[in-house]
C-alpha positions as CSV (number, residue, x, y, z in Angstrom):
1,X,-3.8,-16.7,4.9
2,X,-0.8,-18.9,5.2
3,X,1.4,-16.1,3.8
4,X,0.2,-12.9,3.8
5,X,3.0,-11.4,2.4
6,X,3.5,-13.0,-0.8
7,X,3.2,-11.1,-3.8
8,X,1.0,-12.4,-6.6
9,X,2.4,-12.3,-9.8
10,X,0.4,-12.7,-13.1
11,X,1.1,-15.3,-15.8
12,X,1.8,-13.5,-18.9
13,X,1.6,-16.3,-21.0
14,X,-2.3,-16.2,-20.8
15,X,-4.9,-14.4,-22.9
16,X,-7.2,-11.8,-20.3
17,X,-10.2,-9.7,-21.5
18,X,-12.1,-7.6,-19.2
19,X,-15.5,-7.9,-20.6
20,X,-17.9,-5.1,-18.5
21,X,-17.1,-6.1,-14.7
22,X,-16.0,-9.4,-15.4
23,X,-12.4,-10.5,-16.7
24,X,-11.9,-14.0,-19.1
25,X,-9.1,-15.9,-19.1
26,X,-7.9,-18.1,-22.1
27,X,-5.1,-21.1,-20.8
28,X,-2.0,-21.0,-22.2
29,X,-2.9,-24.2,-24.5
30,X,-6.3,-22.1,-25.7
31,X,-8.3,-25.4,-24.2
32,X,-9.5,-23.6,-20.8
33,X,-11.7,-20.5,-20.6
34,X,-12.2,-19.0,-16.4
35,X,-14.0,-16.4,-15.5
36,X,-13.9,-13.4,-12.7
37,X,-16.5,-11.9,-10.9
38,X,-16.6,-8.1,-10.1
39,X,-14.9,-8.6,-6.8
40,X,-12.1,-11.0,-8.7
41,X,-11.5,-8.8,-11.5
42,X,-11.3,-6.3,-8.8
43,X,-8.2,-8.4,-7.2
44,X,-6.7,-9.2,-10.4
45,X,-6.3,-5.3,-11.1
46,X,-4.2,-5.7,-7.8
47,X,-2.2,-8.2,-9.1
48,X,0.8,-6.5,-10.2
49,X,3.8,-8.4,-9.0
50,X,4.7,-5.7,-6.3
51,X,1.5,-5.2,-4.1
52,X,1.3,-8.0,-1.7
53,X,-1.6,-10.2,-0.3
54,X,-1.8,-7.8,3.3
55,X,-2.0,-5.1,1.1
56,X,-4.5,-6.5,-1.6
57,X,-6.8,-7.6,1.5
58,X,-6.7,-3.6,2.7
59,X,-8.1,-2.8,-0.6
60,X,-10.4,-5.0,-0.2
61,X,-11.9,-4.3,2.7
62,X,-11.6,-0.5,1.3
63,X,-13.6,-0.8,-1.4
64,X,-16.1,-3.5,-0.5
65,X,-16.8,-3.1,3.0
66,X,-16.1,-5.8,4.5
67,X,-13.6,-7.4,7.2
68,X,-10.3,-7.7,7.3
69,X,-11.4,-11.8,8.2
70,X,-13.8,-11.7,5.5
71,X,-11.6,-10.2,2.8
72,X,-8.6,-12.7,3.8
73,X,-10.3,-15.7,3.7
74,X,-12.1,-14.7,0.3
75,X,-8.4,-14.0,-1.4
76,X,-6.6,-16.8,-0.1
77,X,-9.2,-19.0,-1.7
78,X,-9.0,-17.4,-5.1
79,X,-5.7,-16.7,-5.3
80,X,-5.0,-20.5,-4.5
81,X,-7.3,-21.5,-7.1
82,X,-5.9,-18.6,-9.7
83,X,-2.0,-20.6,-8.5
84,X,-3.7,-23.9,-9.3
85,X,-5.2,-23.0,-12.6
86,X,-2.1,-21.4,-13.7
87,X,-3.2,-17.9,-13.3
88,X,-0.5,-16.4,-10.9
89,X,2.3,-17.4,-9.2
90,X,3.3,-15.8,-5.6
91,X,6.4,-14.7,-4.4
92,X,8.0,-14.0,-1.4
């Protein structure tokens, strides 16, 4: 995780529906639908602009089970891909 204390912040400007154990998001311009996962909507209910990415990861490996290596590597590439599509933004 190139920063591991960055804090993920959500974009408000998007539509989000938690549909069962999986969350839906609707891009600002209504032309993109994305999808979570258990495990992701379980890291978007992190996502609340003061827990940070070390943090998030301890959850993680909390609640799942799994390493700390494991969890990292498994945020870091969702959260990058939630930064790319617009989803979040992190800040230090």
């Amino acid at each position: 995780m190139a920063s591991p204390h960055r804090i993920p912040v959500r974009n408000e400007d998007i539509l989000v529906r938690e549909l069962g154990k999986e969350t839906v998001f609707l891009s600002p311009d209504g032309r993109t639908i994305h999808t979570l996962d258990e495990v992701g909507t379980f890291i978007w209910a992190q996502i609340d602009g003061r827990t940070d990415l070390v943090q998030i990861v301890a959850e993680i490996c909390r609640v799942f089970a799994v390493t700390e290596a494991t969890a990292a590597a498994d945020l870091d590439e969702l959260v990058t891909e939630m930064v790319h599509k617009g989803l979040v933004t992190l800040q230090s």
